[in-house]
Backbone as numpy.savetxt, mean C-alpha at the origin, in Angstrom:
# Nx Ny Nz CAx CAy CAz Cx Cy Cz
-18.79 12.72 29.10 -18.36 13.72 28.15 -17.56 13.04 27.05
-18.13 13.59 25.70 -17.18 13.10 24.73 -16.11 13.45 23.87
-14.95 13.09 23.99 -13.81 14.14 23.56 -13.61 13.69 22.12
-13.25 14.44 21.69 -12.74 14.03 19.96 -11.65 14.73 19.98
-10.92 13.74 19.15 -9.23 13.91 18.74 -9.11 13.35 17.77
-7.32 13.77 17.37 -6.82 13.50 15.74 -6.34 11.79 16.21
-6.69 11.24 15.75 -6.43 9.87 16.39 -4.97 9.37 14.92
-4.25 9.03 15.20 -3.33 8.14 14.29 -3.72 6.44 14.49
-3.91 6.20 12.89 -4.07 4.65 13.03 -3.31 3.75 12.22
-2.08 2.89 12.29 -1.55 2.49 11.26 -2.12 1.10 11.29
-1.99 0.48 9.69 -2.77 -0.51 9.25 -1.40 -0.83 8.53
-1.33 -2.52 9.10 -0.12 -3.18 8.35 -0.89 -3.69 7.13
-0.53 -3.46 5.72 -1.53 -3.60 4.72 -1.22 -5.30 3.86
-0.60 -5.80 5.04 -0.71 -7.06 4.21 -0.36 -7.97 5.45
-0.56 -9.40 5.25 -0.77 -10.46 6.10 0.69 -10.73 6.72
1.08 -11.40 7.93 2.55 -11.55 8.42 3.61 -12.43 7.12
2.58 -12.90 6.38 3.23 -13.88 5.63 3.65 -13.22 4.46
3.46 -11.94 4.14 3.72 -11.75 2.70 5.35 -11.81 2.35
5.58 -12.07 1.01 6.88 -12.44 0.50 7.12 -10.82 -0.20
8.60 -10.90 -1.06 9.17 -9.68 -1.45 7.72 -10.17 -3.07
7.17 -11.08 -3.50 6.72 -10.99 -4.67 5.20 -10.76 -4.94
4.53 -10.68 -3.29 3.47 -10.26 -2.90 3.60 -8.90 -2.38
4.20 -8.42 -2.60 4.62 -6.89 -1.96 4.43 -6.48 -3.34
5.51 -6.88 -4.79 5.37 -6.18 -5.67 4.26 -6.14 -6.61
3.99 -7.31 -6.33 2.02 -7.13 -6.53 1.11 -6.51 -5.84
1.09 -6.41 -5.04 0.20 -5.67 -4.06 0.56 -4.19 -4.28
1.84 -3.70 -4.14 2.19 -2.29 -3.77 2.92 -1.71 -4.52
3.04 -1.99 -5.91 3.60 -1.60 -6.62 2.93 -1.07 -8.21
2.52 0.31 -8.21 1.55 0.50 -9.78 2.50 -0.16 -10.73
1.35 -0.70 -11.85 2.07 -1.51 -12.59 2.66 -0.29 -13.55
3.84 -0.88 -14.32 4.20 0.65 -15.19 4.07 0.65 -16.27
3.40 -0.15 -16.73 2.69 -0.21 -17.95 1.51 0.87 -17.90
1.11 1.23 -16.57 -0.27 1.79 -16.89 -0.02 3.31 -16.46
-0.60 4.00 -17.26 -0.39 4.97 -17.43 -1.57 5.72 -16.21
-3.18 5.58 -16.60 -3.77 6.02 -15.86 -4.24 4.86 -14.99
-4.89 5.75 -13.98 -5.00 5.05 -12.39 -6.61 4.48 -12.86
-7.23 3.50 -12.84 -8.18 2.56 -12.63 -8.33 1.98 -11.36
-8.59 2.00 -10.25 -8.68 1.67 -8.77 -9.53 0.08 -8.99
-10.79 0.43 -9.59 -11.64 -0.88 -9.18 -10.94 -2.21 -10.42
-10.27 -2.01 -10.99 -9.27 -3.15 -12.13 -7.72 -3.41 -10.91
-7.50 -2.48 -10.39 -6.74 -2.98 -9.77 -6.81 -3.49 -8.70
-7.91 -3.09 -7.55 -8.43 -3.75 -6.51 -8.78 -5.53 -6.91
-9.84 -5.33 -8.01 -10.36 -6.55 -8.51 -8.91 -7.65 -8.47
-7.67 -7.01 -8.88 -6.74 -7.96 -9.06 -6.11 -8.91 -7.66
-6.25 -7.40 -6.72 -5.88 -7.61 -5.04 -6.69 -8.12 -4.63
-8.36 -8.03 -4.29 -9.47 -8.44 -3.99 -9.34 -10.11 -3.95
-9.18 -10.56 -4.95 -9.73 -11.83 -5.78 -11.07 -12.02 -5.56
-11.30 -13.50 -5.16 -12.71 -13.78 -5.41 -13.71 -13.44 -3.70
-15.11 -12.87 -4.06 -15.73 -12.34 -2.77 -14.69 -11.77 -1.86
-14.12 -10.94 -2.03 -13.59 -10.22 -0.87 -13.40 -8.80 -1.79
-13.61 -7.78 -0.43 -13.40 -6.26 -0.54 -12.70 -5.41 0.44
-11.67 -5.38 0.24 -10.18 -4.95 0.81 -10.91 -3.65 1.14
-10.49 -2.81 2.00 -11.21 -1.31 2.52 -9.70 -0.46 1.35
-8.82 -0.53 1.41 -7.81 0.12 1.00 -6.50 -0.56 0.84
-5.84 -0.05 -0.07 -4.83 -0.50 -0.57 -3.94 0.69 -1.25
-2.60 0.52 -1.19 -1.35 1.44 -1.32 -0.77 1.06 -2.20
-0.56 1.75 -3.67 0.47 1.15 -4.30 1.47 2.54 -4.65
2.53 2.17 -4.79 3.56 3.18 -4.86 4.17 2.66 -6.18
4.01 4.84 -6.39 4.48 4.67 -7.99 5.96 5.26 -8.67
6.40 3.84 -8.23 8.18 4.29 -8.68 7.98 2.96 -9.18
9.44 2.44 -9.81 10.17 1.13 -10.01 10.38 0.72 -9.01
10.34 -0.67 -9.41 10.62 -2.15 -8.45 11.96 -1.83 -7.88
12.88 -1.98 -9.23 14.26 -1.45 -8.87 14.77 -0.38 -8.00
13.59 0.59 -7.88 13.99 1.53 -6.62 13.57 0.94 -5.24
12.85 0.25 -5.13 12.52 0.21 -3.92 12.57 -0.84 -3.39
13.62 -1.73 -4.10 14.50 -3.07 -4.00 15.63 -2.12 -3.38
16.12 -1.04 -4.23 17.83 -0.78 -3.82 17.40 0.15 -2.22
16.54 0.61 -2.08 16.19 0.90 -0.32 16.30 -0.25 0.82
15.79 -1.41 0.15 16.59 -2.42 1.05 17.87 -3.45 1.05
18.62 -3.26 0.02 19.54 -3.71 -0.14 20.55 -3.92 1.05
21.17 -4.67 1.73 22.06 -4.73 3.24 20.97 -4.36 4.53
19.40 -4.50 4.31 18.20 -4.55 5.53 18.36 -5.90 5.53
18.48 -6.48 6.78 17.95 -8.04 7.14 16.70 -7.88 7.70
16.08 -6.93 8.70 14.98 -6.86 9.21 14.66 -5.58 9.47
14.39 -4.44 8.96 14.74 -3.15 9.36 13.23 -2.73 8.50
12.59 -1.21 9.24 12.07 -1.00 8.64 12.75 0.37 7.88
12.53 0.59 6.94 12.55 2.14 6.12 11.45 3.28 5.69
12.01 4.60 6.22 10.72 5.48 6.14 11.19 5.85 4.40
10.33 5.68 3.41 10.89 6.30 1.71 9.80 7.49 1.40
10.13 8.54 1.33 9.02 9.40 0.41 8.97 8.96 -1.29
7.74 9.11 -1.30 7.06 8.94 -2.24 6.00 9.20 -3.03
5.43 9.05 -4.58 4.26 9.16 -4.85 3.55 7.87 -4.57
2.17 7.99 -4.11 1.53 6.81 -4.03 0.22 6.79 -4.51
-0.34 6.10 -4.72 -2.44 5.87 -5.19 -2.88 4.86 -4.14
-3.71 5.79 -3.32 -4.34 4.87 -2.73 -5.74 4.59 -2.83
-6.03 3.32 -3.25 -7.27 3.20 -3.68 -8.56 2.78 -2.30
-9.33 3.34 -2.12 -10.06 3.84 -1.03 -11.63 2.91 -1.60
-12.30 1.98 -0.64 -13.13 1.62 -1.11 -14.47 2.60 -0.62
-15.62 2.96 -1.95 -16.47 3.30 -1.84 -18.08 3.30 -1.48
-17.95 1.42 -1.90 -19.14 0.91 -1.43 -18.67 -0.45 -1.98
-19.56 -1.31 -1.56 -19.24 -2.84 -0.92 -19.90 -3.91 -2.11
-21.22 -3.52 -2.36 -21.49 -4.52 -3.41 -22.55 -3.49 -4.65
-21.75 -3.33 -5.81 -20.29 -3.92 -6.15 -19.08 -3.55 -5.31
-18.17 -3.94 -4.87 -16.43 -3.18 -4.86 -16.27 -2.03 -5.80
-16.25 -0.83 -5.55 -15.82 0.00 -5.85 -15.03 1.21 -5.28
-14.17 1.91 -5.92 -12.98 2.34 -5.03 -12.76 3.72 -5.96
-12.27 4.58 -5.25 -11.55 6.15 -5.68 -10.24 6.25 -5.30
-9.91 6.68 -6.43 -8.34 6.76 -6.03 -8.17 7.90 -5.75
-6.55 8.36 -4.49 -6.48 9.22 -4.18 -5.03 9.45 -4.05
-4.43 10.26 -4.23 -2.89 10.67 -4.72 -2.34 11.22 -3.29
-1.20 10.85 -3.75 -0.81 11.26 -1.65 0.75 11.16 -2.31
1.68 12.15 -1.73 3.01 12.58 -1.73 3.78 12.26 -0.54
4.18 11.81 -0.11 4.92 11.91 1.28 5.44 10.29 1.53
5.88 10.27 3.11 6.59 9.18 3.66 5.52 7.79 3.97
6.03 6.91 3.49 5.71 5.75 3.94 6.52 4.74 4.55
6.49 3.83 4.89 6.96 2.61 5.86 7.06 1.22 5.11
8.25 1.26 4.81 8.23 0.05 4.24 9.03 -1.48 5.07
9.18 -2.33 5.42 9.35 -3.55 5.92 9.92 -4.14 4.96
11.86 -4.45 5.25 12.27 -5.38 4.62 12.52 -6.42 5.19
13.19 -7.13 4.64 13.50 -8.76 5.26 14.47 -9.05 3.92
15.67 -9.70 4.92 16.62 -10.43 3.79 16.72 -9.25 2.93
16.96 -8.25 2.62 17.06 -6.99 1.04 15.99 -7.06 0.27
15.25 -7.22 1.13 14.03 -7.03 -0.15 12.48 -6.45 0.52
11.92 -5.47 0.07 10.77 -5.12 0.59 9.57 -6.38 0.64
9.00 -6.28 2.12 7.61 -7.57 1.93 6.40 -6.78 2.29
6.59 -5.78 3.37 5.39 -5.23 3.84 5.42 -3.65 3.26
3.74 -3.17 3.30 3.83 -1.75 3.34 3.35 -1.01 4.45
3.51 -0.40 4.97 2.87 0.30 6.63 1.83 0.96 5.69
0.68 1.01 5.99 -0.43 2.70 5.82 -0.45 3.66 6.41
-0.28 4.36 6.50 -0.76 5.31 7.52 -2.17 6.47 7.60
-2.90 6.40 8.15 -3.72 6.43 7.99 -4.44 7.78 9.03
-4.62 9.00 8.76 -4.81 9.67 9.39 -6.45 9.86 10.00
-6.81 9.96 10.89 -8.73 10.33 11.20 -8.59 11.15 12.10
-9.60 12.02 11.51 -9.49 13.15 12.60 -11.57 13.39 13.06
């Protein structure tokens, strides 16, 4: 018999190694840009032959979400937020839809400074 359930899946969205300056590249909309472009910004995360399934960037200032870890040596923090998450659509080419999401995320500091972003990732 096969049961189906709301399954929770979190996806640490970046490698053990990332720094506070790969975080603000990765997870941070740039604020220059006004509208959301997913496959220009993937392309930037992507680099060369590779296609990331998803990616989180959160759209506040650096400066805010520096001063959330300010006095964290290793701690994580839950921050609400706006975010774009760009969702890949199909594989060759890379292409992606963005999708707007309000709420709490997981962020990972180290030393006062954000490195990781948690996903969270709901399937039902």
């Amino acid at each position: 018999m096969r049961v189906q359930s709301a399954c929770l899946l979190l996806l640490c969205a970046a490698a053990l190694s990332q720094t506070y300056n790969d975080f603000e590249w990765k997870h941070i909309f740039p604020e220059k840009s006004s509208k959301v472009n997913c496959d220009i910004m993937m392309k930037n995360i992507n680099g060369n032959n590779k296609c990331k399934e998803i990616n989180s960037f959160i759209k506040a200032r650096v400066e805010e979400i520096v001063k959330l870890c300010k006095d964290k040596k290793n701690d994580y923090i839950t921050h609400k937020c706006h975010s774009i998450d760009c969702k890949r659509i199909s594989q060759k080419p890379c292409t992606y839809k963005a999708v707007g999401f309000t709420g709490k995320k997981k962020i990972k500091c180290e030393n006062g400074l954000p490195v990781h972003l948690i996903i969270t990732i709901i399937i039902l």
